[in-house]
VEXDREN-2710 file (C-alpha; in Angstrom, 1 decimal):
% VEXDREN-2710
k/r/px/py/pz
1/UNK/65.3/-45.8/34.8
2/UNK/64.3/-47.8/38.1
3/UNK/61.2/-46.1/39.9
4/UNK/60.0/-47.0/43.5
5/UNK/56.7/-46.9/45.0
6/UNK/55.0/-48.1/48.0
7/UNK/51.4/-50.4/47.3
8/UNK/49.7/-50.3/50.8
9/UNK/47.4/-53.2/49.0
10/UNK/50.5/-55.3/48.1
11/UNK/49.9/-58.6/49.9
12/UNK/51.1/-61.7/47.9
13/UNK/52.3/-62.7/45.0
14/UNK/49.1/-62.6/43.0
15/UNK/49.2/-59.0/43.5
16/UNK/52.5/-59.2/42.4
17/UNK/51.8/-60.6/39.2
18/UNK/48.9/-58.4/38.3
19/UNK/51.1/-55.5/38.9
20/UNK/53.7/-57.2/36.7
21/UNK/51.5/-57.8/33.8
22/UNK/49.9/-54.5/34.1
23/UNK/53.5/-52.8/33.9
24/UNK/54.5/-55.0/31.0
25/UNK/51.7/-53.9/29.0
26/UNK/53.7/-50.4/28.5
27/UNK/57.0/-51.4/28.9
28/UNK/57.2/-55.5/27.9
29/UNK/61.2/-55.5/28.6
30/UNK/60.3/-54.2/32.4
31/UNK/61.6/-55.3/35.3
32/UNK/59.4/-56.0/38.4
33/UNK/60.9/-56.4/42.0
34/UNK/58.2/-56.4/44.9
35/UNK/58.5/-57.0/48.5
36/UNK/54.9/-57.9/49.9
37/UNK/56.4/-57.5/53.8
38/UNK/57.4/-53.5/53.0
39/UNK/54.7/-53.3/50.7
40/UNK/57.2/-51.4/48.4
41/UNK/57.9/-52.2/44.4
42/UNK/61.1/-51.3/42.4
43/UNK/60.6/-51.2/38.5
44/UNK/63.3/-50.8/35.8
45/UNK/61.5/-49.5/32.7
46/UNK/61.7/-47.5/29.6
47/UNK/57.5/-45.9/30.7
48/UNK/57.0/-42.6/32.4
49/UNK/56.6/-42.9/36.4
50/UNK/53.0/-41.3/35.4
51/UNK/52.3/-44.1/33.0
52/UNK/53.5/-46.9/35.1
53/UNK/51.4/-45.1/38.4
54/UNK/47.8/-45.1/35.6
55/UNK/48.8/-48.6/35.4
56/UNK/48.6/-49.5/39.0
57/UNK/45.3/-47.6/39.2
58/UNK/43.9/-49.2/36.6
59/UNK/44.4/-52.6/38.2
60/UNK/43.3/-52.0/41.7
61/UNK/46.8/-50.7/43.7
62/UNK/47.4/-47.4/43.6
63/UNK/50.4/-46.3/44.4
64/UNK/51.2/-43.7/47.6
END
């Protein structure tokens, strides 16, 4: 399933990466496509859009 969400912190491609790992963590085969000018992130992944928003939170980018 691919889930969209906007990250009002999203700013470069650190972020990106952290976000990427974080996602990974849950769902290793995920697929993470970020735009840091919309500030919005697309995700194809087997997780739960509640389990892939916990693991924004838990590394700093909660999602809106």
């Amino acid at each position: 399933m691919t889930l969209q969400f906007t990250i009002p912190k999203l700013a470069c491609s650190a972020c990106v990466n952290t976000i990427t790992d974080a996602i990974q963590q849950f769902d290793a085969a995920a697929t993470v496509k970020a735009d840091t000018k919309t500030k919005t992130v697309s995700i194809e992944t087997q997780a739960s859009e509640t389990v892939v928003k916990e693991a924004f939170a838990s590394v700093g980018y909660p999602s809106i």
